[in-house]
C-alpha positions in Angstrom: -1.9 -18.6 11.1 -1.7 -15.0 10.3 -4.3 -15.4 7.1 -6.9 -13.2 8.8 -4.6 -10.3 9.5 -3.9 -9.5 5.9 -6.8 -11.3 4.4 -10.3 -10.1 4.9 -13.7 -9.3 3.2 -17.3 -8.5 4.4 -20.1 -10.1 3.4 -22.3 -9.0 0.4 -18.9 -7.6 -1.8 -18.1 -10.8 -3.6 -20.0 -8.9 -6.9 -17.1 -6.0 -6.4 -14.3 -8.5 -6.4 -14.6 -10.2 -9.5 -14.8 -7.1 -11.2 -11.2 -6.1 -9.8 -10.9 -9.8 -10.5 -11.8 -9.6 -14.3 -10.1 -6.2 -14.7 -7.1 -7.8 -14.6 -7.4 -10.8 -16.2 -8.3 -9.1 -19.0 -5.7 -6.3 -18.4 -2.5 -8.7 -18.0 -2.1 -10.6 -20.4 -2.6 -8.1 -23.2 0.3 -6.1 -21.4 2.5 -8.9 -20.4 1.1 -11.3 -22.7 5.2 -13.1 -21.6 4.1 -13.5 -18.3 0.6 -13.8 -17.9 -1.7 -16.3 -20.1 -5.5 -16.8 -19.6 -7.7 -19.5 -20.7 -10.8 -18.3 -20.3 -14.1 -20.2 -20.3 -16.7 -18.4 -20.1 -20.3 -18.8 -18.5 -23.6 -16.8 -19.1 -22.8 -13.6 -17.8 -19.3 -13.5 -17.4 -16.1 -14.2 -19.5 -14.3 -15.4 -16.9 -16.3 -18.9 -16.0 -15.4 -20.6 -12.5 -12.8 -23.2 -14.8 -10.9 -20.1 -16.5 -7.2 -21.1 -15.7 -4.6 -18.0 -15.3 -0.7 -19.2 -15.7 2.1 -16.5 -14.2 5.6 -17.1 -15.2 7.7 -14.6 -13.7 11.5 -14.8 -12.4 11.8 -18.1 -10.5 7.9 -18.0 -10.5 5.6 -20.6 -12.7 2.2 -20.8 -11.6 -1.3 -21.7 -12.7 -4.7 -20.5 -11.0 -8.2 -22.5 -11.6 -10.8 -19.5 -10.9 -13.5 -21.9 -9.3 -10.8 -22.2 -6.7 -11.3 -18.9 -5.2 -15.1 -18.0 -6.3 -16.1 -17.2 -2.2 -12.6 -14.6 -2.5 -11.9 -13.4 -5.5 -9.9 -10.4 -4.4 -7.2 -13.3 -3.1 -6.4 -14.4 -6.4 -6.5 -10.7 -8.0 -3.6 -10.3 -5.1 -1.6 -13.2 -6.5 -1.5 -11.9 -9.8 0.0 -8.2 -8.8 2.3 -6.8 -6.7 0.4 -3.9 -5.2 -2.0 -4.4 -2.3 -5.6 -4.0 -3.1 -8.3 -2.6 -1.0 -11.6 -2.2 -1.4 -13.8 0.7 0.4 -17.5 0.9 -0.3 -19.2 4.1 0.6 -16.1 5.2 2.1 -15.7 2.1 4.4 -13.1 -0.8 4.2 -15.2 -3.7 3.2 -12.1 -6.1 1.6 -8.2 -5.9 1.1 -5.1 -8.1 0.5 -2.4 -5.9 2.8 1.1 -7.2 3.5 3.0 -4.5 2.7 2.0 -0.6 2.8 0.3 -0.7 6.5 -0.1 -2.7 9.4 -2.5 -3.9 11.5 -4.8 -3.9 8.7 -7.1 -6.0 10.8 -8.0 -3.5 13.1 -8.7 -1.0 10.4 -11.0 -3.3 8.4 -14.8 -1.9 8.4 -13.2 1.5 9.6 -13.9 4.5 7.2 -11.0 6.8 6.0 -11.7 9.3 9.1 -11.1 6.5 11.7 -8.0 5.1 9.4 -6.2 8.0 9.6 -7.2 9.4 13.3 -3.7 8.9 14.8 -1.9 11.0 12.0 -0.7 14.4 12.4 -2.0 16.9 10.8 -4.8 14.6 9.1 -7.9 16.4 10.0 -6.8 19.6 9.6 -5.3 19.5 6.0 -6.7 16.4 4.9 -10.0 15.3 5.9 -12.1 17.4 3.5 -9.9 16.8 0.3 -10.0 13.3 0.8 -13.6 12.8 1.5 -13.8 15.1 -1.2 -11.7 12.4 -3.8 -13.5 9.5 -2.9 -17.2 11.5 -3.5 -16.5 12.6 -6.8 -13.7 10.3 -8.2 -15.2 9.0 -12.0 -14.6 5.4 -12.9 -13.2 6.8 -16.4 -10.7 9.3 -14.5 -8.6 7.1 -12.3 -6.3 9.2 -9.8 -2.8 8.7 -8.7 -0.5 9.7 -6.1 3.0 8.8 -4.2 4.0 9.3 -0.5 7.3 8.8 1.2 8.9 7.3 4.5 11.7 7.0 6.3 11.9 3.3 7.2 14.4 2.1 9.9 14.3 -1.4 8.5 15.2 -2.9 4.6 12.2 -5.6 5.4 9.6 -5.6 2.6 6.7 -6.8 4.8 5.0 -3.9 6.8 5.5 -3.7 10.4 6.8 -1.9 13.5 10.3 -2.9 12.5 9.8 -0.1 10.5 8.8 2.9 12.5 9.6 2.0 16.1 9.3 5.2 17.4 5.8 5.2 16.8 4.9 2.4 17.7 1.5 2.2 19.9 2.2 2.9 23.8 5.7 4.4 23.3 6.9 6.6 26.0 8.7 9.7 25.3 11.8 8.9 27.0 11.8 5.0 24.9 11.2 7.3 21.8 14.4 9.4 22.7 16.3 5.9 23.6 15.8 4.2 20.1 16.8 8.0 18.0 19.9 7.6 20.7 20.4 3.9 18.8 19.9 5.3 15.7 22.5 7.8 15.9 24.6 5.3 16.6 24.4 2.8 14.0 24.5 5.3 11.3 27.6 6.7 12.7 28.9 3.1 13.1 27.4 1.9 9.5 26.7 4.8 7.8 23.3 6.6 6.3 22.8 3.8 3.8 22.7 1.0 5.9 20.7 1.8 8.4 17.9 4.1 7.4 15.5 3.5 3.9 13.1 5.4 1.5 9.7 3.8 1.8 7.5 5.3 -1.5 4.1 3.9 -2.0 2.3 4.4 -5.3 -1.4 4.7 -4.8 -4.5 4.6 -7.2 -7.8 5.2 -7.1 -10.3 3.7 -9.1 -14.1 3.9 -9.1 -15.8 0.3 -10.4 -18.1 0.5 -13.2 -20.6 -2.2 -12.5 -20.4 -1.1 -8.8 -19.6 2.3 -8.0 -20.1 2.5 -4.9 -16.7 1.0 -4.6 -13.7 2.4 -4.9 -10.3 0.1 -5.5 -7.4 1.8 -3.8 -3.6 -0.4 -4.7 -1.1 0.3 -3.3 2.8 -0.7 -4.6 5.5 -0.1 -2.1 9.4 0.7 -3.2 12.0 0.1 -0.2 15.4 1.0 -1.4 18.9 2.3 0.3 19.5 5.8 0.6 22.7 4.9 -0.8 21.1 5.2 -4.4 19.8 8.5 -4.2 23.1 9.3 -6.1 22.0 7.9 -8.8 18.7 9.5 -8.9 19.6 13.2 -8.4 15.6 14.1 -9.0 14.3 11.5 -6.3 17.5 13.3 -4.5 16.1 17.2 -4.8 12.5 15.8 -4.3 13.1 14.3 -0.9 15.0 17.4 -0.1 12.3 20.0 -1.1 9.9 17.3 1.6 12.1 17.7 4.1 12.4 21.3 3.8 9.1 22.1 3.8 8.6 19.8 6.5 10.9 21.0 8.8 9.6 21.9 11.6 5.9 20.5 11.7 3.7 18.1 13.3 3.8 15.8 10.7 7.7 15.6 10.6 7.5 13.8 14.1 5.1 11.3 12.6 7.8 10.6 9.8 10.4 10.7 12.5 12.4 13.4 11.3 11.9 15.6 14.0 15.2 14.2 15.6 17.8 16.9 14.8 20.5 14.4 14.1 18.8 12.3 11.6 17.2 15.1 10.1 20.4 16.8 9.2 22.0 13.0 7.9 19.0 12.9 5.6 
């Protein structure tokens, strides 16, 4: 019932997704040959004919794939095989994605164009706008790009949503935001730091299609882990405190939610 929040396309992109498709089928299984194996059969044209069958054995996990299966939505099956998300923007505009766990309301942001995406973020169109527009104009298809942002999630659940950020959520009156920080204090001075707040890290490329470059495939793979294990990780540890210095105070630290003294000064 919730397929057409996560899962969309537009029409005319089909030719896009089956090259993301293809990409990885031929990219798997010579990396993971122990976990992926294709049989391809191939058709004029493409290697990759409609009865190729992809197998995945991973963990608990031991599944097989027929390709004609998914011909009218390619980009679903490239999403089974991974465990990023996977978005494709044309000319700068959302035209297909598989989203369940970097961003919400994905459905609402489909067809949108990185302007309109990121219009409610602090900070965005004054330090942002031009660099970004910037990336996706001149981005190669040989020179791939990477990058990594942080979060500071209120909830350990893997699947995007407001559980997250509740003191952003859409409509939220000052007062209600002050109310759920109030909370917040509390349970980390009932449970501790650890098990109550979460660093949310996202892993992003870019990558310019070479058959069709005017798309772009953005993935995205999201980490949630406890703040407890930043012990163990003494550069994550000085890395999230050089953010949070340099952060401290600006418009974008409300955004993150770290504008609240308290929790600012337990991170």
């Amino acid at each position: 019932p919730v397929r057409h929040l996560h899962l969309l396309q537009a029409e005319g992109c089909l030719g896009p997704q089956r090259e993301v498709l293809d990409m990885l089928l031929d990219h798997l299984p010579r990396w993971y040959p122990e976990n992926f194996q294709v049989t391809p059969v191939s058709t004029p044209g493409q290697p990759f004919g409609s009865d190729t069958v992809v197998a995945l054995k991973v963990a608990d996990v031991d599944v097989s794939y027929r390709l004609g299966d998914f011909e009218h939505f390619p980009l679903e099956l490239a999403s089974l095989l991974v465990q990023e998300d996977l978005v494709l923007v044309e000319d700068g505009t959302v035209v297909a994605g598989s989203v369940l766990f970097s961003f919400t309301r994905f459905h609402e942001r489909f067809g949108m164009n990185m302007d309109q995406i990121h219009r409610k973020v602090q900070q965005y169109q004054r330090d942002l706008e031009k660099p970004v527009n910037k990336v996706f104009a001149t981005l190669e298809h040989d020179r791939p790009m990477w990058r990594s942002n942080w979060n500071v999630s209120w909830s350990d659940d893997i699947l995007a949503g407001y559980s997250r950020y509740p003191h952003r959520n859409p409509g939220i009156s000052e007062d209600e935001r002050a109310s759920l920080f109030q909370e917040m204090k509390e349970r980390i001075e009932q449970k501790g730091l650890g098990d109550s707040a979460w660093l949310k890290v996202e892993y992003q490329t870019l990558r310019r299609l070479r058959q069709h470059p005017k798309c772009i495939l953005f993935t995205v793979r999201t980490f949630l882990n406890s703040l407890d294990e930043l012990p163990g990780e003494p550069l994550a540890a000085k890395a999230l405190l050089q953010n949070l210095d340099r952060l401290q105070p600006t418009e974008f630290s409300k955004y993150l939610g770290i504008d609240d003294a308290y929790l600012f000064q337990s991170l």
